[in-house]
N, C-alpha and C positions, 0 to 999 in steps of 0.2 A: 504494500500500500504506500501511496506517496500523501504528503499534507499538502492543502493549498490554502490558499486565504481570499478569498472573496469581500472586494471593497467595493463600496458605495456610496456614492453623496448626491445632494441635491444642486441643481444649475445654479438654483438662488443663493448657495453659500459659495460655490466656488465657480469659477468665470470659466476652467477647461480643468479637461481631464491631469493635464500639468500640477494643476492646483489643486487635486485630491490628490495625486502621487505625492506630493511634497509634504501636504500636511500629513499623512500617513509617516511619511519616511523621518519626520522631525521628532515622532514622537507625539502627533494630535490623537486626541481622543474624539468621543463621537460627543464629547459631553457638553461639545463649543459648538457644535454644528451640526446639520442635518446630516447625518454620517452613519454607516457602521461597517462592520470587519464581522466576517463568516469564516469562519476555520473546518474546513473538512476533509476527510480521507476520499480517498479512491483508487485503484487498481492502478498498480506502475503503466502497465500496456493502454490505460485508456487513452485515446484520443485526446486532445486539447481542446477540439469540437465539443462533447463530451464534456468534460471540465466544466468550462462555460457555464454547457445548461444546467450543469446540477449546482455550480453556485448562484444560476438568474432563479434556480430551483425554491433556492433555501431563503434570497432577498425574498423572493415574493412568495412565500409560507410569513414571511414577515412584516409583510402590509410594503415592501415597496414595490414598483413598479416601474418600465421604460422609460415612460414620460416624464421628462424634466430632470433626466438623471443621469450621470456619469458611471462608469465601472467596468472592472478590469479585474485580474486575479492575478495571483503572485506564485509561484509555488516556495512552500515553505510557511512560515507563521509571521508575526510581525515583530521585530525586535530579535529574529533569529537571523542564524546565519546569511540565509540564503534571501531572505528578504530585503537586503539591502541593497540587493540587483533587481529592480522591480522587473516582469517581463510582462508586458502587452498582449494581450489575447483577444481579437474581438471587439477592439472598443468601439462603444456605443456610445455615440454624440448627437442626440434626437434633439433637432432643435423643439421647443415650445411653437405651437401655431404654423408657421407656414412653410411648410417646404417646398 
């Protein structure tokens, strides 16, 4: 099994996906902003496809949603080793109102 960390935030706290990597990576908590961090296992061989949806899985078991939201997943935890390579998976930049 490998760990990965599934982050999140809202557009209205942070202006790009930049701005949630950073507050994550400083050491921000969800406890300033519309925020949060998902930690979960999954099979070495799975996909990064995969990955993905089981952490949009877990955000949204948790009241959040695409709309108006930033996110990306890390593999590893946050404050661990590996985490302070962030890797990009899929990022999702949905503007508000009009595409």
């Amino acid at each position: 099994m490998k760990t990965y960390t599934f982050l999140i935030g809202t557009m209205d706290d942070f202006e790009s996906i930049e701005d949630l990597m950073d507050h994550f990576e400083t050491g921000g908590d969800s406890s300033m902003c519309n925020c949060a961090s998902y930690e979960f296992e999954a099979p070495k061989d799975c996909d990064l496809s995969t990955v993905q949806l089981i952490g949009y899985g877990i955000a949204f078991e948790n009241d959040w949603c695409m709309d108006g939201t930033y996110s990306f997943f890390i593999e590893g935890t946050l404050g661990g080793e590996r985490a302070s390579q962030m890797q990009m998976h899929d990022l999702w930049e949905i503007p508000s109102g009009n595409s």
